[in-house]
C-alpha positions as CSV (number, residue, x, y, z in Angstrom):
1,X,125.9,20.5,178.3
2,X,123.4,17.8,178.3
3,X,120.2,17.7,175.8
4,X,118.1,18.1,179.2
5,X,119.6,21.6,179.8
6,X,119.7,22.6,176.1
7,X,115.7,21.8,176.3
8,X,115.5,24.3,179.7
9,X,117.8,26.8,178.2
10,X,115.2,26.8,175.0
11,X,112.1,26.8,177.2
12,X,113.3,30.1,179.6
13,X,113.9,32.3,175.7
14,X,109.8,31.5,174.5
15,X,111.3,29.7,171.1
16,X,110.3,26.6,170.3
17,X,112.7,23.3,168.5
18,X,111.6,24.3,165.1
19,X,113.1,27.7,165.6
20,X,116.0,25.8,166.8
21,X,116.5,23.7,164.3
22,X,115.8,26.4,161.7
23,X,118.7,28.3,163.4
24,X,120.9,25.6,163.1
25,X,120.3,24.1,159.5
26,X,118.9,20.6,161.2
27,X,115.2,18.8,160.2
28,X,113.1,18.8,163.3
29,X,113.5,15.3,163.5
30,X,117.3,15.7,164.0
31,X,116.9,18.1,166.4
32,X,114.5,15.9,168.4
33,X,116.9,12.9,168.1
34,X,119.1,15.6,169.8
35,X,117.2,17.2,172.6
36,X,115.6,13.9,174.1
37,X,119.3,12.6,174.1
38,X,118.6,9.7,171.6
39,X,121.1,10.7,169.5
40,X,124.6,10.6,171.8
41,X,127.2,10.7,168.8
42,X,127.0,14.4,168.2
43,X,129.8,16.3,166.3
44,X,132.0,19.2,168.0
45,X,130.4,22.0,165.8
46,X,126.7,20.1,165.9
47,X,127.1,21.1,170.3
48,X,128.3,24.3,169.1
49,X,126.5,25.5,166.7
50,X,123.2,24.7,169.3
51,X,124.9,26.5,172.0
52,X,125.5,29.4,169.6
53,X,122.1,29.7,168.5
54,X,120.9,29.1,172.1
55,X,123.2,32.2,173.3
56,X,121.7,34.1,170.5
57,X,118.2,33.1,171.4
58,X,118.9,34.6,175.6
59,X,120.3,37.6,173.8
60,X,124.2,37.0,174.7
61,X,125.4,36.6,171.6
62,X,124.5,38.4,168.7
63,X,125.4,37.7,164.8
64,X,126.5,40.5,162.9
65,X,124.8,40.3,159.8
66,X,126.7,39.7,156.8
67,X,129.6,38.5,159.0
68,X,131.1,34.7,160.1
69,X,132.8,33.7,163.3
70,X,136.8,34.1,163.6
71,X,137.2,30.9,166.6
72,X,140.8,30.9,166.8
73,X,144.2,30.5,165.2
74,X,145.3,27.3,163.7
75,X,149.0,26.3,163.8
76,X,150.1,25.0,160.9
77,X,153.2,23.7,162.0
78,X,154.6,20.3,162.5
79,X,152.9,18.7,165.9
80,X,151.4,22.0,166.9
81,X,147.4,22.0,167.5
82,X,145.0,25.1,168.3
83,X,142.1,24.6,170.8
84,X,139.0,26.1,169.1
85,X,136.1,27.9,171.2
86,X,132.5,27.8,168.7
87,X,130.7,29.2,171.6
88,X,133.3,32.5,171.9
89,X,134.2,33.8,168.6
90,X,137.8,36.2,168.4
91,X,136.0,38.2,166.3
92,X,133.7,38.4,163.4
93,X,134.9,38.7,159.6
94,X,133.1,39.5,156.5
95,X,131.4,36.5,155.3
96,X,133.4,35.2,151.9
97,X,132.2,35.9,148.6
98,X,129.3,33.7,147.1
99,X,128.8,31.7,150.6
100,X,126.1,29.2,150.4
101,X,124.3,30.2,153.1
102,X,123.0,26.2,153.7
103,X,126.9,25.9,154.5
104,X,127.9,27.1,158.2
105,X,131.2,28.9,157.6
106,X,134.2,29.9,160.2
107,X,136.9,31.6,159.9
108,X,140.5,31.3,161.1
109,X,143.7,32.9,160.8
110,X,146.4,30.4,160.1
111,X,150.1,30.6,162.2
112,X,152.9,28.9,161.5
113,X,154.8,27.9,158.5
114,X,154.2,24.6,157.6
115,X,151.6,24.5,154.5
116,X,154.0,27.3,153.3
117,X,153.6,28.1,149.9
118,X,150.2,27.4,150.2
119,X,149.2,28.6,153.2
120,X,150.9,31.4,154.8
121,X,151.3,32.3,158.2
122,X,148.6,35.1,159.6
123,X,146.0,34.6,156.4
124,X,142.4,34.0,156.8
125,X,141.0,30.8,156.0
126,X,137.2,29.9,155.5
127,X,136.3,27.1,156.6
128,X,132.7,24.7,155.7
129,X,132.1,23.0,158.9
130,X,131.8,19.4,158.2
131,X,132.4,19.6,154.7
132,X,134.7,16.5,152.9
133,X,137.7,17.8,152.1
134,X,139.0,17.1,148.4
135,X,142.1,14.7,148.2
136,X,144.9,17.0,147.5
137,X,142.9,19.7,149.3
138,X,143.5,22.0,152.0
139,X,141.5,20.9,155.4
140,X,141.1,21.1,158.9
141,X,141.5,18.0,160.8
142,X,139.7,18.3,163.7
143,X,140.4,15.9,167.2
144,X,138.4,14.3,169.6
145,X,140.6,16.4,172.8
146,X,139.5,19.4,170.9
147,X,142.2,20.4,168.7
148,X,143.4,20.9,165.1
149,X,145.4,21.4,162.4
150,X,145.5,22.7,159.2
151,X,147.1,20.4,156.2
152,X,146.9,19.1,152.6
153,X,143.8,16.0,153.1
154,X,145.3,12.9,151.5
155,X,142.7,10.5,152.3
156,X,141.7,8.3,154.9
157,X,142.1,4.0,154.6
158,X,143.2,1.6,157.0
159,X,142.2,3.5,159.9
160,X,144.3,6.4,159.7
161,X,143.6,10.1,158.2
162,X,147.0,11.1,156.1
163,X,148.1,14.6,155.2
164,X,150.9,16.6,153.9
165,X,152.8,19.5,154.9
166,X,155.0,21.8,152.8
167,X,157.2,23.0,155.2
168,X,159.4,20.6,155.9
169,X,158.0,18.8,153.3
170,X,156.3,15.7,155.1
171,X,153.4,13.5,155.1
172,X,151.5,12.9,158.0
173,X,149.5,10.1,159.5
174,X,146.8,10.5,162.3
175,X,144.5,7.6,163.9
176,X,141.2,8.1,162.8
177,X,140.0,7.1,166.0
178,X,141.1,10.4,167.6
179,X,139.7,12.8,164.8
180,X,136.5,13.7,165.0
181,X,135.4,15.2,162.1
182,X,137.3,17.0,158.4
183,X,135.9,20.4,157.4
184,X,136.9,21.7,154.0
185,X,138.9,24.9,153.3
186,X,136.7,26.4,151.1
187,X,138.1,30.3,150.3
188,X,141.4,31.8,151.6
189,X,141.8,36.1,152.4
C-alpha cells in the first residue's frame, strides 16, 4: 500500500498522524517521513504495524487487551521458511510476563525440529520486532520475499548473516542482502 493511501485511509477514520504515530511507537517526524513517502526504506513490521493500527482505527481489527498477535508458525527446520501475515493475526495470546510495552511483541508457535533441545517443535515464542538479537541467541531471521526462520544468531560480517541449528547440528549462512531485518526471541511458553 502506498503512503498516499495510508494518508486516505487515516483521513476517512477522523484520527489524525499524531494518533498514528502514538499507535505505532514512531515520533511524528517519523511518521511524516513515512506518509509523504520520503522515507521509501521501510521495514516489513514498520508497513505492518501501520496497517494494523489503521485496521484498528476503521474498526476491523480490534486488540484484545492484555493480549499479542500469534502471525504464524515458523519452521525450524533445515531450508524450510514460514510466510508471516502482520495484518491477519492466527490468533491472540496472553502478552508474556513483564513486557515492556515500548517493545511491539508477536508471537509464534515454532514447527519443526531443528533448534531441538532448545526449541521444540509446537512451543510459543515471543518475539521483539526489530530487536538485535544476542550472539549465541535465539532469533528470527526475517527475508526480503517475506519469509523466516527461527535459529541460534551468530553474527553478521562479510556480508552474510550466520546461524546455527541443533538438529542436525549445522551452521548456517544467509546473504544479508536478502534479509531484511533480525528480531530477538525474547521469552519462550
Amino acid at each position: 500500500m502506498s503512503a498516499n493511501e495510508w494518508r486516505t485511509r487515516l483521513k476517512a477514520t477522523g484520527r489524525s498522524e499524531t494518533d498514528l504515530a502514538q499507535r505505532i511507537n514512531k515520533s511524528k517526524s517519523a511518521l511524516s517521513r513515512i506518509m509523504t513517502g520520503e522515507r521509501k526504506d521501510l521495514r516489513a513490521s514498520e508497513v505492518e504495524a501501520i496497517e494494523l493500527a489503521l485496521s484498528e482505527f476503521e474498526g476491523k481489527t480490534q486488540r484484545p487487551p492484555g493480549l499479542i498477535p500469534l502471525l504464524g508458525y515458523a519452521a525450524a527446520g533445515g531450508g524450510d521458511r514460514i510466510a508471516w501475515s502482520f495484518d491477519r493475526p492466527l490468533d491472540w495470546v496472553e502478552a508474556p510476563p513483564m513486557r515492556d510495552s515500548a517493545t511491539e511483541v508477536i508471537a509464534i508457535r515454532v514447527a519443526g525440529d531443528s533448534m531441538e533441545p532448545r526449541l521444540f517443535s509446537g512451543e510459543t515464542i515471543y518475539v521483539g520486532l526489530n530487536i538485535a538479537p544476542a550472539r549465541g541467541g535465539d532469533a528470527v531471521i526475517e527475508f526480503r520475499d517475506g519469509s523466516a526462520v527461527v535459529k541460534s544468531y551468530q553474527g553478521s560480517r562479510q556480508g552474510h548473516v550466520f546461524a546455527h541449528q541443533y538438529n542436525p547440528d549445522d551452521e548456517l549462512r544467509y546473504d544479508a542482502t536478502k534479509v531484511r531485518a533480525l528480531h530477538a526471541v525474547l521469552w519462550r511458553r
